[in-house]
C-alpha positions as CSV (number, residue, x, y, z in Angstrom):
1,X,59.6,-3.0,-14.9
2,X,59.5,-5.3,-17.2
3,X,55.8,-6.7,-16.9
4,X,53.0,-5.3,-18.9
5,X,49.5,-4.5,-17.3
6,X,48.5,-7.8,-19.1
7,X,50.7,-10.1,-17.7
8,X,50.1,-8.6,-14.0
9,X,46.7,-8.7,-11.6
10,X,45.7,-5.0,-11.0
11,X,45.5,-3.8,-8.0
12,X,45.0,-0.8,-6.1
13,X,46.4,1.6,-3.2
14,X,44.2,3.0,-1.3
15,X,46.0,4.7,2.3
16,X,48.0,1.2,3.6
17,X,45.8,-1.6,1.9
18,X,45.6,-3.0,-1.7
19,X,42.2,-3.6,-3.0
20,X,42.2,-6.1,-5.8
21,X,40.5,-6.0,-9.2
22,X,37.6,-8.6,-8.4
23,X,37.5,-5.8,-4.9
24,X,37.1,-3.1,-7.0
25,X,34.3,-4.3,-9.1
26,X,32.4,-4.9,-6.2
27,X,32.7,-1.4,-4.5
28,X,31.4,0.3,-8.2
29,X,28.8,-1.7,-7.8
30,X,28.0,-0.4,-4.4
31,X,28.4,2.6,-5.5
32,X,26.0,2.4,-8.5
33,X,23.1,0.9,-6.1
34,X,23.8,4.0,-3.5
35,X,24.4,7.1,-5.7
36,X,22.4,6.2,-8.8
37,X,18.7,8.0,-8.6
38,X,16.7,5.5,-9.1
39,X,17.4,2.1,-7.6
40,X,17.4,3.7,-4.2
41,X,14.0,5.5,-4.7
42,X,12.5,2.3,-6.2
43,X,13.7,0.1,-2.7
44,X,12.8,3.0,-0.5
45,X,8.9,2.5,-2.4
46,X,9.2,-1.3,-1.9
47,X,10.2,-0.7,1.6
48,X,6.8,1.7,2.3
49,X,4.4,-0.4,0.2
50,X,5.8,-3.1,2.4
51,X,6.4,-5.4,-0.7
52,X,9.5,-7.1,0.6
53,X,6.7,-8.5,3.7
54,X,4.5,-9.4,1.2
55,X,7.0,-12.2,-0.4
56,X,8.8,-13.1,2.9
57,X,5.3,-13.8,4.7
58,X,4.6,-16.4,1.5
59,X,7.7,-18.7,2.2
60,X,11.5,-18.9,1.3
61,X,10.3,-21.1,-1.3
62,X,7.2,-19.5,-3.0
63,X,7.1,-17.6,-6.1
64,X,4.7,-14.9,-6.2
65,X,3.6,-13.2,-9.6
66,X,3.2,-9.0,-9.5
67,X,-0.2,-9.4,-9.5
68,X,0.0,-11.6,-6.4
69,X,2.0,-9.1,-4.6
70,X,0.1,-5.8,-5.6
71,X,-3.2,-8.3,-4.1
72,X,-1.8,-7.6,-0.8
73,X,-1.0,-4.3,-1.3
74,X,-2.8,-0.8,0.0
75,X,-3.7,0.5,-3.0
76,X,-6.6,1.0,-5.3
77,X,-4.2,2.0,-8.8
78,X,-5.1,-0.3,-10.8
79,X,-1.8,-0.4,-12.7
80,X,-0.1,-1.7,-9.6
81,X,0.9,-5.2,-10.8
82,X,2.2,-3.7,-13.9
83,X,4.2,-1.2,-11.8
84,X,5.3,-3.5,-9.4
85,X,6.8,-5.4,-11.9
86,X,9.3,-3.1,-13.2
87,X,10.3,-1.7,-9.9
88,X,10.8,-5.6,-9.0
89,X,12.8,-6.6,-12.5
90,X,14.7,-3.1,-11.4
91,X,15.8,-4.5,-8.1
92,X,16.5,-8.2,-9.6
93,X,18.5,-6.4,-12.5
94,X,20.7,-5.4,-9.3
95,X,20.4,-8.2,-7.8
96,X,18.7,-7.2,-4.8
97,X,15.7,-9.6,-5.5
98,X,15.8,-12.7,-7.8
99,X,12.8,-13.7,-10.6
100,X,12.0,-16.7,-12.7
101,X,9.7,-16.6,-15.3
102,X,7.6,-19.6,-16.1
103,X,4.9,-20.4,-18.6
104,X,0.9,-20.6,-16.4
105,X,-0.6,-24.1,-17.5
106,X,-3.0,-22.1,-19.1
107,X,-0.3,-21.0,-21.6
């Protein structure tokens, strides 16, 4: 009784188990990805356009720029790369994909 919240670990009941703080975090963020509108929507796209084949066909070490990507891609838009691109920072914002950003050697 005499503890405060500070001094303690929080943890949670749910029916017979205790989930943990570091537990907790985790399931949110499940939850965010599953029940939020648009990250689903935008994986479900990358799914069809067949994106995610795109960048597993070019190596588990290659880096492949949007405009690589939308190359590939079935599709005449011509704002493809550019759209790509923020349904791909969406996804690494979530962790779902990762990105680096480098400078081209033509600056």
């Amino acid at each position: 009784m005499g503890s405060t919240s500070a001094d303690t670990d929080s943890q949670y009941l749910i029916g017979s188990s205790q989930i943990d703080h570091e537990e907790e975090e985790v399931w949110s963020y499940v939850m965010t990805i599953a029940f939020g509108s648009a990250p689903p929507m935008v994986l479900r796209v990358v799914i069809e356009l067949g994106v995610l084949e795109v960048i597993n066909g070019a190596g588990p070490d290659a880096f492949m720029s949007p405009t690589e990507i939308a190359a590939q891609l079935p599709t005449s838009n011509l704002d493809a790369a550019t759209m790509l691109d923020r349904m791909l920072c969406l996804l690494a914002s979530y962790s779902l994909l990762s990105c680096s950003q480098w400078e081209l050697p033509s600056g």
